[in-house]
DSSP file (Angstrom, degrees, kcal/mol; ACC not computed):
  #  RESIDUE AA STRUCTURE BP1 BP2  ACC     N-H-->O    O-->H-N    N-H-->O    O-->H-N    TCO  KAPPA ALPHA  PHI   PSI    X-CA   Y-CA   Z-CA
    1    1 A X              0   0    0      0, 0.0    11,-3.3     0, 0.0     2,-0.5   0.000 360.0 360.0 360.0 137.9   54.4  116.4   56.3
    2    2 A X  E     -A   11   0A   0      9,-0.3     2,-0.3     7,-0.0     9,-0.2  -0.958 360.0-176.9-126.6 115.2   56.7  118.2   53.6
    3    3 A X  E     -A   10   0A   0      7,-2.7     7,-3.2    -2,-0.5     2,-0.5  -0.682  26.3-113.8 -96.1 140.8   57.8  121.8   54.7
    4    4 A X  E     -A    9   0A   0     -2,-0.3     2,-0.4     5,-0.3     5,-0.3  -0.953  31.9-178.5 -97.7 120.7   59.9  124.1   52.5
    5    5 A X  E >   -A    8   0A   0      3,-2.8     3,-3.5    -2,-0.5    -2,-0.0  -0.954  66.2 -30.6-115.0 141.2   63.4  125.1   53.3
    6    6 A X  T 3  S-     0   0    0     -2,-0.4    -1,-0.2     1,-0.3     3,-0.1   0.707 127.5 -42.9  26.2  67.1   65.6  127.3   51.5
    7    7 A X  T 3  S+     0   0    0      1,-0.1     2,-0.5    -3,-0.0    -1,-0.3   0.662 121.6 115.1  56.3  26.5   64.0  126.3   48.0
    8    8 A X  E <   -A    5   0A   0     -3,-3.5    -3,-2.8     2,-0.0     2,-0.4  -0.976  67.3-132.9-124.0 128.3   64.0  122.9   49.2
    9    9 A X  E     -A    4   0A   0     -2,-0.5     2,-0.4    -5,-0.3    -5,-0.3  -0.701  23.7-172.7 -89.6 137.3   61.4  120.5   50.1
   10   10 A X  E     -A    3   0A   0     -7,-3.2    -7,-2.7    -2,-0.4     2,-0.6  -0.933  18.0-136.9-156.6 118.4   61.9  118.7   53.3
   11   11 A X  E     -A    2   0A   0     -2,-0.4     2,-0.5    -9,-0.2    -9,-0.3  -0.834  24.3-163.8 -85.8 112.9   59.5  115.3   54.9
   12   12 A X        -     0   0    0    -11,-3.3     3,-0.1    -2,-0.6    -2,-0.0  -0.975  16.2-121.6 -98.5 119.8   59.1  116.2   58.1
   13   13 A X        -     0   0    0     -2,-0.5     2,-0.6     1,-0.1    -1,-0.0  -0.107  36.3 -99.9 -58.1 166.2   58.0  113.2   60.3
   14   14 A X    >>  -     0   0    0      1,-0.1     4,-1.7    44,-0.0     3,-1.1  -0.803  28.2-121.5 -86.1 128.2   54.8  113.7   62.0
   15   15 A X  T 34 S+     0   0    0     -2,-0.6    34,-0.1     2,-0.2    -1,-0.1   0.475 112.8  60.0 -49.0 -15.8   55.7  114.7   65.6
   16   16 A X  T 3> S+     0   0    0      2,-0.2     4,-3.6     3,-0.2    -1,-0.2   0.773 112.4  42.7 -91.0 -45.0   53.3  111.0   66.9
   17   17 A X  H <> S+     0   0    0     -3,-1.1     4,-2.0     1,-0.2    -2,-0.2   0.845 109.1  54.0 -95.4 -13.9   55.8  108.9   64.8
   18   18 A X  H  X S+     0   0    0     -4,-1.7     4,-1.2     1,-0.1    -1,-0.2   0.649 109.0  47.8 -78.6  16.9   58.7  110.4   65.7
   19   19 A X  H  4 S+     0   0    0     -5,-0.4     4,-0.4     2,-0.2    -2,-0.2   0.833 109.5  49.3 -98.2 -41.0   57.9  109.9   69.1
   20   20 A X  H  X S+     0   0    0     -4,-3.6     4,-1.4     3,-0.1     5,-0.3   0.966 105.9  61.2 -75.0 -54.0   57.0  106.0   68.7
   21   21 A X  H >X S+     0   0    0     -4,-2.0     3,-6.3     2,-0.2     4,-0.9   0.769 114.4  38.4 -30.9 -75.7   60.8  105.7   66.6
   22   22 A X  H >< S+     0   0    0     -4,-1.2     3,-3.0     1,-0.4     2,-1.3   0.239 117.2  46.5 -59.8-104.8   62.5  107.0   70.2
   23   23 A X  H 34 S+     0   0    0     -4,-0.4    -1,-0.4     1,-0.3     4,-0.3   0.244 116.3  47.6 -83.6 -25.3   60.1  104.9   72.6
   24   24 A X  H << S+     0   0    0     -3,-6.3     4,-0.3    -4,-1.4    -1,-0.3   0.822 121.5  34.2-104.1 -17.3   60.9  102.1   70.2
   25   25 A X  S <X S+     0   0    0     -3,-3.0     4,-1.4    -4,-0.9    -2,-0.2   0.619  88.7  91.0-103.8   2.1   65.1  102.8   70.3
   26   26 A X  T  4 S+     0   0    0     -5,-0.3    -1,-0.2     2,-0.2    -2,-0.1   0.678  95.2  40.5 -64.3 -20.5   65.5  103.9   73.9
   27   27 A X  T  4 S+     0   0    0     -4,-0.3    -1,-0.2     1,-0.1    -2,-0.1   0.734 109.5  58.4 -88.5 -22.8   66.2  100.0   74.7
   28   28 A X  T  4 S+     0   0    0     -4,-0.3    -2,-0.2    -3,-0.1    -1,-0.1   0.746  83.8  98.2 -69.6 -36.1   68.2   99.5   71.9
   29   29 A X     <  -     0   0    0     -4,-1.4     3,-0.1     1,-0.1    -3,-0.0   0.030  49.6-163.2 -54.5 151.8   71.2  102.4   72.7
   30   30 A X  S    S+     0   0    0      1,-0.2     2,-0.6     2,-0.0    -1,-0.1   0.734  72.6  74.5 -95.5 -34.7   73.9  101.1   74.1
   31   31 A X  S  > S-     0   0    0      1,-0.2     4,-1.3     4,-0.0    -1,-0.2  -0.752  71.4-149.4-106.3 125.1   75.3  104.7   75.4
   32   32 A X  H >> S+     0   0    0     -2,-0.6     4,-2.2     1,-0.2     3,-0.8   0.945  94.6  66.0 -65.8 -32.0   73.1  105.7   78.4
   33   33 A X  H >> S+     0   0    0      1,-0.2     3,-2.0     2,-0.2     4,-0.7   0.849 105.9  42.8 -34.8 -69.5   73.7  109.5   77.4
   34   34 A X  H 3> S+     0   0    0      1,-0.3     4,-1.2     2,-0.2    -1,-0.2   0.708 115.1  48.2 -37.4 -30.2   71.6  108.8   74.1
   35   35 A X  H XX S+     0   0    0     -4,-1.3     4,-2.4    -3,-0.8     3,-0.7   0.993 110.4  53.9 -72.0 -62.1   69.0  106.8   76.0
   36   36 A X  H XX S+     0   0    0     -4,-2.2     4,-2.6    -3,-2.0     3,-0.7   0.930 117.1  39.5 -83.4 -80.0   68.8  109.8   78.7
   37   37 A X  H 3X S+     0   0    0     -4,-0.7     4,-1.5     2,-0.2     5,-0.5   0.714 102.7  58.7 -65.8  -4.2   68.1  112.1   75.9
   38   38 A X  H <X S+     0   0    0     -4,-1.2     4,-2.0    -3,-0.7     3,-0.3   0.924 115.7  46.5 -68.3 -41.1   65.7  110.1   73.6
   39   39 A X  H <X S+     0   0    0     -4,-2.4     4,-2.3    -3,-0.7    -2,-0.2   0.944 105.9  59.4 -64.9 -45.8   63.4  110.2   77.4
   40   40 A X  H  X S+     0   0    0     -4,-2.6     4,-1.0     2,-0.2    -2,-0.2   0.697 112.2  32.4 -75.0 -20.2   64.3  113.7   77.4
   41   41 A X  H  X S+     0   0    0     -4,-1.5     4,-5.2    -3,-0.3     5,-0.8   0.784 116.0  62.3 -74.4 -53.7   62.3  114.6   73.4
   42   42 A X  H  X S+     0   0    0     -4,-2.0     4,-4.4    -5,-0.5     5,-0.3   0.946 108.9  36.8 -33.3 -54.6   59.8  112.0   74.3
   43   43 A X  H >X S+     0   0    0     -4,-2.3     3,-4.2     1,-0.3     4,-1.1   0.827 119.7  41.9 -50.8 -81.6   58.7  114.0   77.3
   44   44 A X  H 3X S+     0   0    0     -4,-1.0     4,-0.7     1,-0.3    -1,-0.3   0.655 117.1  50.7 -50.6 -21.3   58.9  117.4   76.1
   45   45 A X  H >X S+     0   0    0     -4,-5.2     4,-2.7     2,-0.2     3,-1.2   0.918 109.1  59.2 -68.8 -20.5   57.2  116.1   72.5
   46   46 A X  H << S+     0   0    0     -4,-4.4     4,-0.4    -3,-4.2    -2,-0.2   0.850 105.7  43.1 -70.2 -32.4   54.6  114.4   74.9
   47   47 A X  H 3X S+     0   0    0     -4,-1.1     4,-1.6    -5,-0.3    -1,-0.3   0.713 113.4  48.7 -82.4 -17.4   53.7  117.6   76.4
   48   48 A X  H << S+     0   0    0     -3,-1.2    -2,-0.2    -4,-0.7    -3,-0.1   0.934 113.4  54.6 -78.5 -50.1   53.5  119.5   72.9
   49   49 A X  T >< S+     0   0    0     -4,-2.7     3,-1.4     1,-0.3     6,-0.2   0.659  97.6  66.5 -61.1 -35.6   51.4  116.4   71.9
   50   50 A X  T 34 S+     0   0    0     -5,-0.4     2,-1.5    -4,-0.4    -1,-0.3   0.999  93.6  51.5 -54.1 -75.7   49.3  117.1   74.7
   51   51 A X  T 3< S+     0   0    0     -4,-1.6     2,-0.3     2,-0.1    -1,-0.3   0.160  87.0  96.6 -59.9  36.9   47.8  120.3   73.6
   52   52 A X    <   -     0   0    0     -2,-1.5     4,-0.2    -3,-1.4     0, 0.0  -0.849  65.4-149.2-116.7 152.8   46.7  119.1   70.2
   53   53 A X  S    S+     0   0    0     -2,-0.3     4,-0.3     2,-0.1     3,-0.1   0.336  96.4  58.0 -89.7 -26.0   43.3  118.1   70.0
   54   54 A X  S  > S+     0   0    0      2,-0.1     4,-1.2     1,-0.1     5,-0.3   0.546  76.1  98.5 -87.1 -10.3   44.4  115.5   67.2
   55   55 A X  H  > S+     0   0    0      2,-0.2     4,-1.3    -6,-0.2     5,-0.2   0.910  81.1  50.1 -44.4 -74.8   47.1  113.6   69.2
   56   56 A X  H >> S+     0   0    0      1,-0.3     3,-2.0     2,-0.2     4,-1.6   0.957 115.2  42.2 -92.8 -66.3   44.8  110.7   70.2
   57   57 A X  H 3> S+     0   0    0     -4,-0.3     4,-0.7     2,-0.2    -1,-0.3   0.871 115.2  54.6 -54.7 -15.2   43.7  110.1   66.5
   58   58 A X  H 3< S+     0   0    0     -4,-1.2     4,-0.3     1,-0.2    -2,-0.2   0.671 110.2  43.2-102.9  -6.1   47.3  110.7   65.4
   59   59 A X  H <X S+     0   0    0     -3,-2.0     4,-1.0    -4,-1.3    -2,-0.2   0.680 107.5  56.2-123.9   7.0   48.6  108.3   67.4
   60   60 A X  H >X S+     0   0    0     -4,-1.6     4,-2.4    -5,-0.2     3,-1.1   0.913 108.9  58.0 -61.7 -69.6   45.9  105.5   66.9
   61   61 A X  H 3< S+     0   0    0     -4,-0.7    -3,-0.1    -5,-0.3    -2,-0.1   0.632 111.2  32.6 -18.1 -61.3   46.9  106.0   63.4
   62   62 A X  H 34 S+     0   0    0     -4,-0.3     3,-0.4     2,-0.1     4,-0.3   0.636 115.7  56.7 -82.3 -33.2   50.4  105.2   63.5
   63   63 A X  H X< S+     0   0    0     -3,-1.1     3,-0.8    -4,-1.0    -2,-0.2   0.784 109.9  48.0 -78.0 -21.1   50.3  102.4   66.4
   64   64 A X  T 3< S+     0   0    0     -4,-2.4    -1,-0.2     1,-0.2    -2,-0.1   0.421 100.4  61.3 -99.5  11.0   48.0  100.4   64.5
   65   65 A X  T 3  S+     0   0    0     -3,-0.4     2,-0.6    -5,-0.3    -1,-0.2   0.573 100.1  83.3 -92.4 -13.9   49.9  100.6   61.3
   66   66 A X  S < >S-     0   0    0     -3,-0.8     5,-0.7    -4,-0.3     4,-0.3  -0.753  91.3 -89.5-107.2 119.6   52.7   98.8   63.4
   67   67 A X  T >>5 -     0   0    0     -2,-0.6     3,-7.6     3,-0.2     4,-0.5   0.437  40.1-116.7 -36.9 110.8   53.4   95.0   64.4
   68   68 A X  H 3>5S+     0   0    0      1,-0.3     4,-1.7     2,-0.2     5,-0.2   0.640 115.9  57.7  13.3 -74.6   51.9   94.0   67.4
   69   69 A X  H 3>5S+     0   0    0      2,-0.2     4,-1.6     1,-0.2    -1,-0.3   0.689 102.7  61.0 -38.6 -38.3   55.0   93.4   69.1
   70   70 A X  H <>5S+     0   0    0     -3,-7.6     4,-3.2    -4,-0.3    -2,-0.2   0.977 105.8  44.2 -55.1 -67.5   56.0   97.2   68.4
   71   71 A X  H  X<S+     0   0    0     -5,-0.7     4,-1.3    -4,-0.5    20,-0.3   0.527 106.3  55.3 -96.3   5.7   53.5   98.5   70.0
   72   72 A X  H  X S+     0   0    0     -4,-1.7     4,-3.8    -5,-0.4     5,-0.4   0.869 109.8  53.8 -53.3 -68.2   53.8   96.3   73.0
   73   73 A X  H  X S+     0   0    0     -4,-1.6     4,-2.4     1,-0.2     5,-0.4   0.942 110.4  48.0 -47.2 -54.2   57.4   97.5   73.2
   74   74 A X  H  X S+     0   0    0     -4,-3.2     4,-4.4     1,-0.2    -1,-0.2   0.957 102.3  53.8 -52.8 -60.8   56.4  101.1   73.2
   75   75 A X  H  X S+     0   0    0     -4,-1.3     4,-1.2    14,-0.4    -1,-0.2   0.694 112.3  48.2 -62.7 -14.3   53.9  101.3   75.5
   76   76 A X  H  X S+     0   0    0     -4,-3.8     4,-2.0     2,-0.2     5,-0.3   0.872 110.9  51.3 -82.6 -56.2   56.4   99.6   78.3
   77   77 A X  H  X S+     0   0    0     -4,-2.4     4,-3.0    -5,-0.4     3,-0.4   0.968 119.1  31.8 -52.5 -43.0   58.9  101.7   77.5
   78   78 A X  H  X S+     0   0    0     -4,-4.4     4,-2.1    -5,-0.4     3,-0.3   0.997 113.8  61.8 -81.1 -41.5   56.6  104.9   77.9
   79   79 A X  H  < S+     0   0    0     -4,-1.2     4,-0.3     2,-0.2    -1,-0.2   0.868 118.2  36.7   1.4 -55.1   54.5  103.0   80.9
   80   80 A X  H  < S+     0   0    0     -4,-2.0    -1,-0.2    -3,-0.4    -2,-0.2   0.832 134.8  15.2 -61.4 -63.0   58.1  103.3   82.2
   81   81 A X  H  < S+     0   0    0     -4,-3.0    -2,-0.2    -5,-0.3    -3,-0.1  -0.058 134.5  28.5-116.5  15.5   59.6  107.1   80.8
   82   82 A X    >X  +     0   0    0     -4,-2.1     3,-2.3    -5,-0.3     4,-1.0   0.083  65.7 165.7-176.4  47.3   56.8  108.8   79.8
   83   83 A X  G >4 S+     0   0    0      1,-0.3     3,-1.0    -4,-0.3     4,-0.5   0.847  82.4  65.1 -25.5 -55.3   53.2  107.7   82.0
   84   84 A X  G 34 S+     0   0    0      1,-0.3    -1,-0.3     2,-0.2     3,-0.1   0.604 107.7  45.2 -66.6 -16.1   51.4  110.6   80.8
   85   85 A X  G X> S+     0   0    0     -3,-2.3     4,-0.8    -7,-0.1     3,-0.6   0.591  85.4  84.5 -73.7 -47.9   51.8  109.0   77.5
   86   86 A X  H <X S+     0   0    0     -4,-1.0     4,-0.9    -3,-1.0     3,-0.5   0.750  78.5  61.5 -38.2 -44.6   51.0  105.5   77.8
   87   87 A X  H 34 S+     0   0    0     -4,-0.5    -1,-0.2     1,-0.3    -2,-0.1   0.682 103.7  59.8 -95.6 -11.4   47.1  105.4   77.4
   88   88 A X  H <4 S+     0   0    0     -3,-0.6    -1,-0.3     1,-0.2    -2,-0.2   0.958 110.7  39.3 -66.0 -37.9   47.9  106.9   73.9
   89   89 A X  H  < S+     0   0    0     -4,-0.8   -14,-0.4    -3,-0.5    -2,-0.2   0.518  74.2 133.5 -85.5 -15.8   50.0  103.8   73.1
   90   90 A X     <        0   0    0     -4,-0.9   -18,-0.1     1,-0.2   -27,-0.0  -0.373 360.0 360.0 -75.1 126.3   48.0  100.7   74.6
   91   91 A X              0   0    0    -20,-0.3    -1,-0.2    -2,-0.2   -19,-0.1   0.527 360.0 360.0 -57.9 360.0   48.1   98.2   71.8
């Protein structure tokens, strides 16, 4: 998605794929703060994600563009941090 800012034009991820990036670097951080907040956007995107009526087709989209393996890794991590989340993500 490309937004305009101050005469500038600006890619703004879609809110589904930034939400698989964190699920997919929350195991990777080394420094638990960052881990503690990467669960803390997951959630709250997970609940903004919730009321769209396009969610489930916009995250099919994007998990099935991604290696296998990916989306294994994601859906334990949100299985994990983020339940309410999960049945979007099973590979």
């Amino acid at each position: 998605m490309i937004v305009r800012h101050r005469g500038h034009d600006v890619r703004d991820p879609l809110p589904e794929a930034f939400v698989l990036l964190k699920l997919l670097v929350i195991p990777k951080r080394k420094d638990a703060q960052k881990r503690a907040k990467d669960i803390i956007t997951v959630r709250e995107l997970a609940g903004f994600l919730a009321r769209r009526p396009d969610a489930d087709a916009g995250f099919e989209a994007i998990v099935s563009s991604i290696p296998k393996k990916w989306q294994q890794a994601a859906f334990s991590v949100a299985t994990e941090n983020c339940p309410e989340l999960a049945h979007l993500l099973r590979p």
